[in-house]
N, C-alpha and C positions, 0 to 999 in steps of 0.2 A: 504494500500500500504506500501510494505516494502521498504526500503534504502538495498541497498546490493553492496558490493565490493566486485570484483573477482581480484584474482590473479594467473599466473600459475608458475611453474619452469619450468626446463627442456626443455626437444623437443618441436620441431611443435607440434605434436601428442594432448599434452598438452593442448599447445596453443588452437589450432582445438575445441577440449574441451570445454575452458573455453567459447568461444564465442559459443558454440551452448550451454553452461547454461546460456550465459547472450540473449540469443534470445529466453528459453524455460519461464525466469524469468520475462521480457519484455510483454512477450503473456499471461502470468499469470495475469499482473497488475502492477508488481511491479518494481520499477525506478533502475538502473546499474547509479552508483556513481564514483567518480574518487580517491577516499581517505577512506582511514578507518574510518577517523577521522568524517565524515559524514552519514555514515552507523550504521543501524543497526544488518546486518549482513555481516559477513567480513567471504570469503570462500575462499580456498587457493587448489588450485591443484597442490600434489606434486611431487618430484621426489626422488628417491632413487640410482639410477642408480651408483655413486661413491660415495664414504664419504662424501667429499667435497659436491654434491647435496643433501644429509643429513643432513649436516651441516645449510648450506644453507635452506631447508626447515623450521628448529627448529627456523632459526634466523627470520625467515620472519613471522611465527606466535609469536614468543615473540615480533617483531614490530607492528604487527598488536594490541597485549594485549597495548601495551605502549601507541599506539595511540589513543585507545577509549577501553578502560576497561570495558566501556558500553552496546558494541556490541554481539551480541552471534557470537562464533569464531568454523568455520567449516572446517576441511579438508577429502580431500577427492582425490584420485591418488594412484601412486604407492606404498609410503612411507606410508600410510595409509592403504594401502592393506597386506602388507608383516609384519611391524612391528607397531601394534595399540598401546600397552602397552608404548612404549617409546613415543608417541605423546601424549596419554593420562596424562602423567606426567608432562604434560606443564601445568600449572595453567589456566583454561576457558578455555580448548577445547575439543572441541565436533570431535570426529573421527568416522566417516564412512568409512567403510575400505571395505566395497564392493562393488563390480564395479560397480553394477546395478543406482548405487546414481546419476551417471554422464548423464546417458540417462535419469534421472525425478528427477533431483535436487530437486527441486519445491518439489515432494510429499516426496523425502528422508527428508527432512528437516520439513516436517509436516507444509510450509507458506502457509498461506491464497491462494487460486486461487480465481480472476474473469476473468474468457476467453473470458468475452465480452471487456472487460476495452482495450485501444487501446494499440497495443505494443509501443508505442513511438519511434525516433527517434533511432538508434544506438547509444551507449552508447561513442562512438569514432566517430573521423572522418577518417572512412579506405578510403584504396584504394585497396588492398587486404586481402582476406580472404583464414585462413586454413580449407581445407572440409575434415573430417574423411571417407575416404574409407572402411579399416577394421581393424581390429584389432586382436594382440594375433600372436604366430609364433611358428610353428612347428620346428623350429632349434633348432640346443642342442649348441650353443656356450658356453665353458666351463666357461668363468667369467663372462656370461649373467644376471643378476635377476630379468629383464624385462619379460621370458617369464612365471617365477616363479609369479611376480604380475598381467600380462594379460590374462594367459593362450593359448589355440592354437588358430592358425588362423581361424578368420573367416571375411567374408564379407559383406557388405550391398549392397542391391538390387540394382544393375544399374538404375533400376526407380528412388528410393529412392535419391538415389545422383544427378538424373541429376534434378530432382524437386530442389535439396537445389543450386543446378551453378544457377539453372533459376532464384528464388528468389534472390539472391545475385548479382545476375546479375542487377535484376530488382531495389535492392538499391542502385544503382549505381560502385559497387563494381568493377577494371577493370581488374583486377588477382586472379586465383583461383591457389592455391595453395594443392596439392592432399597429403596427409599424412595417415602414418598409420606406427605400428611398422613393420610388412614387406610387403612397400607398391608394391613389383612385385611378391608379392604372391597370389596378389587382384585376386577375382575368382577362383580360384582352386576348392572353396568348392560349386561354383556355376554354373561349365561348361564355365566358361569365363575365360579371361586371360585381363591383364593389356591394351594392344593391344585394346580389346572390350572397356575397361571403357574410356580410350584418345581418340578415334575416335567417341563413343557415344556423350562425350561431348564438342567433337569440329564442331559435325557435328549438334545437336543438341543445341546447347546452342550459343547465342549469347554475347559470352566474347573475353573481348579485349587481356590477355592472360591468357597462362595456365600453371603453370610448377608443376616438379613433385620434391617433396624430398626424401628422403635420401632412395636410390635405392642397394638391397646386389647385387654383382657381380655376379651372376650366373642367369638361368632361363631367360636371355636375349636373344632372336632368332634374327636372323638377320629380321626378319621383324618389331621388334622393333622400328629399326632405321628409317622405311618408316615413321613412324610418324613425321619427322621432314618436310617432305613436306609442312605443313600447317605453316605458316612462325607466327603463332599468341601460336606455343608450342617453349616454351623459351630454348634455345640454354645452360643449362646448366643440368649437371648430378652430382650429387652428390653419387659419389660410394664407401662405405667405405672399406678401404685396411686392417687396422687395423697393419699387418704388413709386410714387403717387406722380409723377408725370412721366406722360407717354413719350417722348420722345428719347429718353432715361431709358424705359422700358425697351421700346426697339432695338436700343443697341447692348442692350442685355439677351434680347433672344426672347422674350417673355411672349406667352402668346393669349395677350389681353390688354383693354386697354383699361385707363383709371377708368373710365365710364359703365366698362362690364364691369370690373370688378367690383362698382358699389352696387350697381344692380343684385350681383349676387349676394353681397352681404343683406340686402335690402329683402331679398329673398328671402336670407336665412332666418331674420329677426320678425319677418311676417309666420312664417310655417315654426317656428320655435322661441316659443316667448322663452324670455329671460333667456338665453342663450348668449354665452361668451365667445367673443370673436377677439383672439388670439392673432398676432402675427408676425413675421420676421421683416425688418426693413433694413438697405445697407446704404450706404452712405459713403460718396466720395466717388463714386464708377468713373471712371476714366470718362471724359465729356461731360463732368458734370457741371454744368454754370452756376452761378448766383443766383440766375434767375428762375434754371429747372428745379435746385433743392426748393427754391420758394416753392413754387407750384408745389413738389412734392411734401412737403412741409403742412402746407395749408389743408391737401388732401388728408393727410393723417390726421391732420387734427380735427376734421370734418366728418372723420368716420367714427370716433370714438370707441377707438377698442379698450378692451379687458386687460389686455397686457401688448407690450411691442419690445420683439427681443431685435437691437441693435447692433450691425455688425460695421464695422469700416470695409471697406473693399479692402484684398487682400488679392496682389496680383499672385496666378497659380502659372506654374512653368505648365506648358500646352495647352491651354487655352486661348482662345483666340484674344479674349482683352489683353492679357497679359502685354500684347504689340499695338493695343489701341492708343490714338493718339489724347491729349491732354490729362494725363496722370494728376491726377488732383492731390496736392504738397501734403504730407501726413497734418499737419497744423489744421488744414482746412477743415480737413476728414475729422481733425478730434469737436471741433468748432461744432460740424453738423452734426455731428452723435450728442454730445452735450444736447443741444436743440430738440433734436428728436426725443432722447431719452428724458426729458421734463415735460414736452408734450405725452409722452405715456404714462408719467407719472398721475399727471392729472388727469385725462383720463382714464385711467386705472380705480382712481380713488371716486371718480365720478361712476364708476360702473358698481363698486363697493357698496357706495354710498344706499343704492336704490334698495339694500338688502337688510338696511336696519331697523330690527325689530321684527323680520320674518322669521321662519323657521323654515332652517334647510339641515337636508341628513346631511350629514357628517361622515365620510370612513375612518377614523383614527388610527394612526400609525405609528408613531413611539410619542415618549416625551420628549422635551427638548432639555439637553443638557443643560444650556445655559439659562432658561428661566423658570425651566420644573414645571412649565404648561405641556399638557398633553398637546399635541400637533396631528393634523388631518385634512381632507380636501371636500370641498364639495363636488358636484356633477358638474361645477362650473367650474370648476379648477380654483376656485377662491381654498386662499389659505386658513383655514380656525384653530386658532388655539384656546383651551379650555382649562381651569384649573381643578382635578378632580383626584382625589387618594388611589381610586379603583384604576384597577387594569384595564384599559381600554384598548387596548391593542386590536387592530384586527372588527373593531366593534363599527356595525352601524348606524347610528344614533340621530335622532332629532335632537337640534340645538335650535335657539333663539341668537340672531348675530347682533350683539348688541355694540359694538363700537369697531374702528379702524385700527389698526393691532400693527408696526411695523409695515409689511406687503401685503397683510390680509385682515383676519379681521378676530375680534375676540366673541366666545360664545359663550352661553350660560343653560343649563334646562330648562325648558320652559315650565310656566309657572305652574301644570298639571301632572307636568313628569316631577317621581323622587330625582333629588338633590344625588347625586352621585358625592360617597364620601367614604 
């Protein structure tokens, strides 16, 4: 039996990942650790996606050497897929740089298997897990290098996945989480659509809920939205924008304009009240003027989302921006991210705000170390924290959201539910 520490970067996707190598390693024989420094093998799935997630990956295998020098040190993801040679230059590490490693870790790595030996325990105490859909994307987004390390879409068996809800289900697990890098492209290569995989495993699987990440804005039909009838698929869409003027957008490759895209939020928030509209915007793309982040600026702020994750451009060697002309001066780029990131702030707190004094379930998932409040999500992806003696792990609870909390918000029972103590 081996010791093995997993770690991911990056996206859900990742995440997804790493937990079905720490369930492939489990079934093998071998024990999922909580520290390097306990391990005999220390496995790192990476990301490459901006510098900064480069950056990031090199730092987290050089922490991994510091913490047990001992260990044999494996990576294996995007940054290991694209660029082997600069990982391999890190003192102990072993690079796997193709994809195939992730679907049978276990034999890329050449460990010991006994398939009888019992999978043990989960290596964590979840309450939700990410389930890989499919993989790879037929899109040409111009500063993408995600579909350069996955390659094109494809998908897994409708079978295939609703076996892994059942199982997860069955370890108690009370949210599935559906990922993939274009996860509304799921089926195309299979005669299904997105639509077939949601209804599959809400009608078939017995899970408490279900949501979907990070969704590209197009290829959504209006019967999409039927799927919110089942009150147990979680009231939030994650759409990314990337940017709110069109001519920004063209020369990213995007295929929509600001105009569609509000229509479909416009969509979303008719067919699913209270529903959170999540999104990623980047800032700085090479051509980007004064005048286009204005427009794009004013867009976001106009749409009022729930959250907006902020990225700087980040030139990727093969891609086509990488040689596009007007590189926008990294000062610029901190300038517009600051901007942006205060426009989501406030909207953020505005979309908080419309929930005070309701009552929304709760999933609760650990305490928090540093203020002894229990911590959990809603359907909306809003943050609660609660202060309560009891175990609440894993529990799903109605709360009353009674104030703005840090990023999210604070809860109390409501005044017909026992007092949790």
């Amino acid at each position: 039996m081996m010791k093995v520490y997993l770690e991911s970067l990056g996206c859900k996707l990742n995440q997804s990942e790493l937990e079905r190598m720490a369930r492939q390693l489990q079934r093998a024989g071998h024990m999922v650790v909580d520290s390097p420094a306990e391990a005999d093998v220390c496995i790192l799935n990476s990301c490459a996606v901006t510098h900064i997630a480069a950056r990031k990956t090199r730092q987290a295998l050089r922490g991994m050497r510091r913490a047990n020098p001992r260990a044999r040190l494996a990576v294996v993801g995007c940054y290991a897929q694209l660029w082997p040679a600069e990982l391999s230059a890190i003192e102990g590490v072993e690079v796997i740089g193709h994809a195939a490693a992730k679907e049978d870790i276990v034999t890329a790595l050449g460990l010991p298997a006994e398939p009888t030996a019992p999978a043990g325990p989960p290596a964590r105490r979840r309450t939700r897990a990410f389930v890989k859909v499919q993989d790879g994307c037929n899109n040409r987004c111009t500063y993408c290098v995600v579909r350069l390390a996955r390659g094109p879409e494809r998908s897994r068996p409708l079978s295939e996945i609703l076996d892994e809800v059942r199982a997860l289900a069955g370890e108690g697990i009370r949210e599935i989480v559906l990922t993939g890098v274009h996860v509304g492209a799921y089926g195309r290569d299979l005669g299904l659509d997105l639509v077939d995989l949601v209804r599959g495993i809400l009608n078939e699987a017995n899970i408490a809920r279900l949501r979907l990440s990070s969704i590209e804005p197009w290829h959504l039909e209006e019967r999409f939205f039927e799927l919110w009838q089942d009150p147990r698929l979680c009231r939030h869409l994650h759409l990314p924008l990337q940017s709110g003027c069109d001519a920004t957008l063209r020369r990213m490759g995007r295929r929509y304009t600001s105009a569609e895209f509000a229509r479909l939020v416009d969509m979303a928030r008719e067919r699913i009240p209270d529903v959170a509209i999540t999104t990623d915007v980047m800032v700085g793309f090479p051509g980007e003027t004064d005048e286009e982040f204005a427009q794009s600026l004013a867009f976001i702020e106009r749409m009022g989302f729930a959250h907006i994750h902020v990225f700087r451009y980040s030139p990727r060697a093969g891609t086509p921006a990488a040689s596009f002309p007007g590189q926008v001066p990294a000062e610029v780029s901190a300038a517009r991210s600051d901007a942006v990131i205060a426009v989501g702030e406030a909207s953020s707190q505005a979309f908080r705000r419309r929930f005070l004094g309701r009552r929304m379930s709760v999933l609760w998932e650990s305490r928090d170390p540093e203020n002894g409040l229990w911590s959990g999500l809603t359907d909306h992806y809003i943050r609660v924290w609660m202060a309560s003696e009891e175990d609440l792990h894993n529990r799903l609870m109605d709360v009353e959201l009674v104030e703005l909390f840090e990023e999210g918000m604070l809860g109390r029972p409501p005044a017909d539910l026992p007092t949790p103590h």
